[in-house]
N, C-alpha and C positions, 0 to 999 in steps of 0.2 A: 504493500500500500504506500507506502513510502518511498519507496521506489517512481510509481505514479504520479505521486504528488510532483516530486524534484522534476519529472520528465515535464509536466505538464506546463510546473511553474519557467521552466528554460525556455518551454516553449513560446510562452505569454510575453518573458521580457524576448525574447530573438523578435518577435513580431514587432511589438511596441520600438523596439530600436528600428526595425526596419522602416516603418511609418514614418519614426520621426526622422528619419536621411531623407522622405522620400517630399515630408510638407515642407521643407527645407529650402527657402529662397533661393534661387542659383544665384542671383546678385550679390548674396551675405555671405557665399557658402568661400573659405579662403582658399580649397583646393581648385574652383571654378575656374575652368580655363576660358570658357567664352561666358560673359555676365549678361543676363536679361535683366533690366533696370524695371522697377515698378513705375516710375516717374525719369522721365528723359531731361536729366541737366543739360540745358547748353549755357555754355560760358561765350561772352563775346568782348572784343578790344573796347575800349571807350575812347576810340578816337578822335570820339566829340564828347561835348559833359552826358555823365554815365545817364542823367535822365532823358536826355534827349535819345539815347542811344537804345535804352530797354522802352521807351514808345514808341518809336522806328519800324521796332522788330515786335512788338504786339501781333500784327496780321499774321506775320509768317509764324508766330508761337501757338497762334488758333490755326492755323492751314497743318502742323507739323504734326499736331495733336491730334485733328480729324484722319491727316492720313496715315495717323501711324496708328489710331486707334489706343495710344495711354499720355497721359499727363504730359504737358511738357514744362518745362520750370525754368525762365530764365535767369542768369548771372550776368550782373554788370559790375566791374571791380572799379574802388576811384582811381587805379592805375593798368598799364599791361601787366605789369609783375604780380599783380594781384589774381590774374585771368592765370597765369604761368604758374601762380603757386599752388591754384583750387585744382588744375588739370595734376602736377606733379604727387598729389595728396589725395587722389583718388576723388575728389567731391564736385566735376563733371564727369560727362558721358560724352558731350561731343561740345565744341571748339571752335570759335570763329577768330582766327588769328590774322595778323598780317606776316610775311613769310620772317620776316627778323626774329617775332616771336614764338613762330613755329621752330624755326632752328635755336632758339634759346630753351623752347620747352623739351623739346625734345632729346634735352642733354641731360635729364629729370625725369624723361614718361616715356613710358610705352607709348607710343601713338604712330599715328601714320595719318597724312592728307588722302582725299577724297574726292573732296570736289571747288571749284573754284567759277567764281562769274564769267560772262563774258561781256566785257566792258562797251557800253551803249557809245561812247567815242569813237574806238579803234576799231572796234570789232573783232576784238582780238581775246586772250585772256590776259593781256597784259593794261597797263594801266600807265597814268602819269606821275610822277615825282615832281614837286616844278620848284626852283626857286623866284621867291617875288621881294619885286622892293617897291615903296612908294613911288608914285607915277614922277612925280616932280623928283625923282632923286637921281644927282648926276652920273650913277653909276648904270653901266651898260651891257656890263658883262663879268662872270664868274671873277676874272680875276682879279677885279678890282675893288672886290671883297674886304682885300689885304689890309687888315686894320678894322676893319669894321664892327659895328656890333649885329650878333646875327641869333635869328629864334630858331629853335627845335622845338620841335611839341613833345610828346614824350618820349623817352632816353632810347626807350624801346620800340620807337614806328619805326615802320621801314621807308613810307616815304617823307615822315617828318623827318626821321634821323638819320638813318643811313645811307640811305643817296643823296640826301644832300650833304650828308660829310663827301659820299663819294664824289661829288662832283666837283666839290672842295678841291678835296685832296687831288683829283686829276687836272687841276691849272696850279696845283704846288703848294696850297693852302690846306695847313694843316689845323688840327681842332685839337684843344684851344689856342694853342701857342700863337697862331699869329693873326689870330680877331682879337679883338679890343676887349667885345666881351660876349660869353655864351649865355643865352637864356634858355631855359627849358619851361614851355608855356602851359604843356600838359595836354595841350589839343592843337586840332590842327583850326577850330573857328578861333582859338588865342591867340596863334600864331597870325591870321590871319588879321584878327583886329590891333594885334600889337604893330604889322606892316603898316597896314591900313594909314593908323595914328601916330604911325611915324617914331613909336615909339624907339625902334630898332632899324637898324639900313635894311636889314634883310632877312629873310624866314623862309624854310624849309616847309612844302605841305601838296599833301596829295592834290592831285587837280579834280578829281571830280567831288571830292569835297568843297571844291572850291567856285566851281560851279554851280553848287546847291546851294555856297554861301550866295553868291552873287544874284542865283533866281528866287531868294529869299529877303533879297534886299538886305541880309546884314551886311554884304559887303559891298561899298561901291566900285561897280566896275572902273569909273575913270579915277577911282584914288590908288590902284593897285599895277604890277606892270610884271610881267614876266621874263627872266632872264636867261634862266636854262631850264632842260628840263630832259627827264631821260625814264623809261622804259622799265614798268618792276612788273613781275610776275602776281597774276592777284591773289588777295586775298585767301586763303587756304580753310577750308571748312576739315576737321580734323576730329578724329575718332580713334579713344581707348584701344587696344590691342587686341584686349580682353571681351572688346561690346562683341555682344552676340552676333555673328553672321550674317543671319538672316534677315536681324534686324540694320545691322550695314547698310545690305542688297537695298533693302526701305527705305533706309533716307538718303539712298544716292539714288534710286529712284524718283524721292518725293519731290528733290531739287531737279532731274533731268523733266520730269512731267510739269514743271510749274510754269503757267503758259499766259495764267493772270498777269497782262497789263499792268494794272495797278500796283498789285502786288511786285511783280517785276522790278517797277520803277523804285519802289521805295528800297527795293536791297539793290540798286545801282545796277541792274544786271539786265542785258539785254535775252540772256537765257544762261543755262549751268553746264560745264562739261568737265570731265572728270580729270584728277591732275594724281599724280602721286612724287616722293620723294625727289625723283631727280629734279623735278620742277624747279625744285630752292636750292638745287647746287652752289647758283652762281651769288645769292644770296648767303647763302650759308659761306663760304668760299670768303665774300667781301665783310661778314659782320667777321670772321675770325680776324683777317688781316686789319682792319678797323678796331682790333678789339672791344665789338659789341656782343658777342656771345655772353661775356659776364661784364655787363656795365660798371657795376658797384661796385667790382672786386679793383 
């Protein structure tokens, strides 16, 4: 009888453990190699101030949600380093980086890019960098820089900061040693209003940012002027290592099918097509020799 008993009771807890491996979140579970999220984090740059930036992306967080069929939950950091440290600490799922901060996260996370815009301009996936100086300002050209005081928006854009160091640096001018003085404005409409008002000779900022400033009337087109400008790879939509497969396949799908007009317009995209690694070679390549990879250090 006893014998019965022990058999039976073994039997009751082997079950009950089996059960509970099996109610077991895969998202929670640490052995999980590919995680299905109950709620879909996406983290995004704040390129512009972080509240204008999670209103922006309201449509597309109802569009992402209907077509993925769960939650979606956005993140907007007051800085890039903030979006860089939620991706590296496991508390996003997917990423809206510009590629600087893809190749900086990615020295921290598992991840890989996905998908990227294709830019309503060029028609391309590539985008503008531009540097600007106020329209009345005697300067005409990169090199004449030499001395000047000049804006970045934050430490970590790629086309606030590092093309326009790069473009710097390629007529000789190096950051900081030979500008006057460096400002880091934290956005690229700061940057913009800092030219603008003449605060600074000159500022680094994405051009289709800048365009949106300009059809918005914060910035006056004839108080503004442009000097150089050069060719970044866009934007990189990026995804954990670990995010479910299937669930992948979905939201590179949900970005290839998004056909909304409206919705288009407000994520700058004339349509999505998919990018991966090598894309940000030459980005990754110019933030190491730039030593932008680790800013702060």
């Amino acid at each position: 009888m006893k014998k019965k008993v022990a058999i039976i009771t073994s039997l009751i807890l082997t079950i009950a453990l089996l059960l509970s491996g099996c109610s077991q979140n895969p998202s929670q579970s640490p052995g999980n190699q590919e995680a299905t999220p109950v709620t879909l984090r996406v983290g995004l740059v704040p390129n512009q101030a972080p509240d204008k930036i999670k209103a922006q992306y309201e449509p597309f967080r109802e569009y992402l949600s209907t077509t993925l069929g769960i939650p979606v939950e956005l993140f907007v950091a007051s800085d890039y380093a903030g979006v860089v440290e939620a991706m590296a600490n496991d508390k996003l799922d997917v990423a809206y980086f510009g590629g600087l901060t893809y190749a900086q996260a990615k020295q921290r996370a598992k991840i890989h890019p996905i998908i990227t815009e294709i830019d309503e301009e060029t028609q391309t996936s590539n985008y503008y960098s531009l540097i600007i100086v106020p329209s009345d300002s005697p300067v005409q050209s990169t090199t004449e820089l030499k001395g000047k005081t000049f804006a970045f928006g934050d430490v970590s854009s790629t086309s606030g900061s590092l093309y326009p160091r790069y473009m710097l640096d390629k007529v000789g001018i190096k950051v900081p040693d030979d500008l006057e003085n460096v400002v880091y404005s934290g956005g690229h409409d700061a940057t913009a209003q800092a030219v603008q008002n003449g605060t600074v000779d000159a500022g680094g900022i994405e051009g289709r940012i800048l365009n949106r400033l300009i059809a918005n009337k914060t910035v006056d087109v004839n108080k503004i002027r442009i000097i150089d400008k050069h060719l970044v790879e866009g934007y990189p939509w990026v995804v954990r290592d670990s995010l479910d497969k299937s669930l992948e396949e979905k939201i590179v799908n949900a970005f290839l099918d998004l056909k909304d007009p409206e919705l288009l317009s407000l994520m700058r995209a004339k349509r999505f097509t998919q990018v991966n690694d090598a894309n940000y070679a030459e980005i990754e390549r110019e933030a190491n020799r730039l030593n932008l990879i680790n800013p702060n250090k």
